[in-house]
Every structure is written in C-alpha cells, then in structure tokens.
N, C-alpha and C positions, 0 to 999 in steps of 0.2 A: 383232505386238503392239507396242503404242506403244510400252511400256517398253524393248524391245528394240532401238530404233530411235537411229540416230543424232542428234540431234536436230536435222539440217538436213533429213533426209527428211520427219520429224513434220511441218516448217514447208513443205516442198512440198508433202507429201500434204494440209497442211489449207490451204493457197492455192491446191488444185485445185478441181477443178468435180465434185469428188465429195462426194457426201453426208457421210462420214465419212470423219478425224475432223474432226469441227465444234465449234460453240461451249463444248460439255458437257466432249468427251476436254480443250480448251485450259482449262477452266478446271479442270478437276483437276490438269492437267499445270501451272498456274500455283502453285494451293496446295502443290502438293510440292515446286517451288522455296521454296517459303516456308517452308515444317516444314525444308527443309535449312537457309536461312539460321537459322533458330533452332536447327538443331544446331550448325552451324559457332560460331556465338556462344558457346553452351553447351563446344563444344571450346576455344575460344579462351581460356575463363576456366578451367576445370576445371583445378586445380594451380596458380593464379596467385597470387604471392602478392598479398595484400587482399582476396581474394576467398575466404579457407578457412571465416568465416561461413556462407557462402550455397553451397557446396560441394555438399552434400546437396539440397539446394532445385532447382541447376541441372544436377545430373544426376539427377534425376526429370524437368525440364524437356525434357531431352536423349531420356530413353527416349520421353515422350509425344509429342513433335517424330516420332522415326525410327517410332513405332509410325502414327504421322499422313501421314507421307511416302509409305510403304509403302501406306497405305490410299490416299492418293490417285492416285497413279502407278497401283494395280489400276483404279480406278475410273476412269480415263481410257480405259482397254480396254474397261471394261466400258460405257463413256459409249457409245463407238461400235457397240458389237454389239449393245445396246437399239436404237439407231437404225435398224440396220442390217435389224432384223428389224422395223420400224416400216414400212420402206420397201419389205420385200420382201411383206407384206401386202397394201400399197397394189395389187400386182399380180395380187392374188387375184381372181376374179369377185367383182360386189358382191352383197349378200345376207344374209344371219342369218349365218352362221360368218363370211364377213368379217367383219362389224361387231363380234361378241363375241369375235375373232380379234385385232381393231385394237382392242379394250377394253384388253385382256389386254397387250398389248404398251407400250399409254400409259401406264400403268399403271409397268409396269417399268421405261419411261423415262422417267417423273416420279420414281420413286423413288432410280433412280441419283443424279442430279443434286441430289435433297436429302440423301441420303446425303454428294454432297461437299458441300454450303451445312452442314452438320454438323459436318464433321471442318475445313472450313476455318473455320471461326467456332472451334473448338480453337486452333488455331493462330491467331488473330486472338489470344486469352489468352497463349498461351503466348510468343509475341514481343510481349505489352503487359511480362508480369514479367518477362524476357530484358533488355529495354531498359533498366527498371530495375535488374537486380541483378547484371547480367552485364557483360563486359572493355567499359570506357567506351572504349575505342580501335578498338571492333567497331559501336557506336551505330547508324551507318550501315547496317551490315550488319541490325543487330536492326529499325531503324524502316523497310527494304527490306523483309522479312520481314512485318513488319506490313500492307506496302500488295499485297502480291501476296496472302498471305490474305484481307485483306477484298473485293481484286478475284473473288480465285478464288470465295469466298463470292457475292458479289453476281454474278457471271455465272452460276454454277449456278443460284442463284434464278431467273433471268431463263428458263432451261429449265425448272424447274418450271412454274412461271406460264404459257409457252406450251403446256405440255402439258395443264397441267390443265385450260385451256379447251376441251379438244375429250374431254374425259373425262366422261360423260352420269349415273355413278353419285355422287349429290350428298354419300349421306354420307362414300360416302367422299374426297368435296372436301372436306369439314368438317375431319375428320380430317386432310388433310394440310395446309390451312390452317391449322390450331391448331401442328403443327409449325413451320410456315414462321414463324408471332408468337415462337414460343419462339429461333429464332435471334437474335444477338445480333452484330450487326457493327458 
C-alpha cells in the first residue's frame, strides 16, 4: 500500500516499468501533500496571537484539509488497483465478457481519478482562504499548497479523459462530463 510506503520506494516503484503506481496513485499522492500544507498552515496560526478572529474559520480549515489528506493518500491505492485490474483483464481472451469485463473496470478507473479531481479542487479552496487568513510567515507554505492541489486536480483530470475515451457507454460519458465542468481549478 502506497500509504505505507516510504516515500523513496513510492518514487522507484513509480520510475519503474511497471504499470502501477502511475500518473493517477502520483496525483493523489500530490493533493495530500497539499491538504498537509494547508494543515500545517492551519497549525501554524491556531493560538497565534492576531489571528484569534479567524480561530474558528481555520480550524474548520484544518479538519477539512486532514479529512482531504486522508481521502487522497486512500485514493492513491485505490488509483493503482483500478489499474491494476484494467491490465489483468487485458489478459483475458478477447470476446463478450472481456469486453463487458474491460467496461466494468474503465469504469472504476475513471471514477477513482475523478474522485481525486474532486477532493483536490477542495483543497484548491481551502489553501485559496488559508493564504488569506492564516500565519503571513507560512504564505509560502499556503501558496505551495495551492499549486500541488491544482496540479494533483489537473493530473487526475487528465486520467479521466483517457479513460473515458475508450468507455463505449455514452450516457454515461455525459454524466461524467457534467462532473468533470463542475470542477473548479
């Protein structure tokens, strides 16, 4: 499990020539550096003084940042084991159950990847009000935070969009295209 990994393993296992983890498990694994930097910010102020206004404000900041973290760092695993069963399909004889076999599975690995373009457009918000309201001696940290969100955001899009083109059932491209305009990077 990625999560459990040290994180110079994650960066050999994903500079190998193996399938997984690839582009999807890295961009989740980017948004939940990003939900950290927006907790550490959020730590850094919490109790400061000038900042007892907005106290309340940045520890809601703070829970929705770790509740974001935690969703992305799962989805990074989960990035890889959609894949993973993407590719062990590919090995099926070809025929009616592969193909509704490979539906099934693009399917689940389009929906991970929007799931994080989801939770990291969150965290795109929640390190835009961080920046403003949070320890001006952290900025750096908060407008860091900001750009690994919108990256992790925008690289999961980039997995949907290849998945959905080989996905044959249209409404539900409609569907998950109306999703994809509602994000917000």
């Amino acid at each position: 499990m990625i999560k459990e990994q040290k994180i110079s393993k994650f960066l050999k296992d994903l500079s190998s020539s193996m399938p997984t983890p690839g582009g999807g498990s890295a961009a989740a694994f980017v948004g939940a550096m990003g939900a950290s930097l927006v907790e550490m910010v959020a730590n850094l102020t919490i109790g400061k003084k000038g900042y007892e206004k907005s106290t309340q404000k940045i520890k809601e900041i703070k829970i929705k940042a770790v509740k974001n973290k935690n969703k992305l760092i799962n989805l990074a695993d989960k990035d890889a084991k959609a894949f993973e069963d993407v590719v062990l399909i590919f090995k099926l004889p070809k025929g009616n159950k592969r193909d509704l076999a490979m539906q099934k599975a693009l399917k689940k690995a389009t929906l991970i990847p929007l799931e994080t373009a989801l939770s990291s457009s969150e965290v795109v918000k929640l390190a835009k009000e961080i920046f403003t309201i949070g320890n001006k001696n952290a900025k750096s940290d908060a407008a860091s935070a900001l750009h690994f969100a919108k990256a992790s955001a925008s690289s999961a899009l980039e997995n949907v969009k290849i998945n959905l083109d080989l996905i044959k059932d249209n409404n539900w491209k409609v569907k998950i295209e109306k999703e994809i305009n509602k994000i917000d990077i």
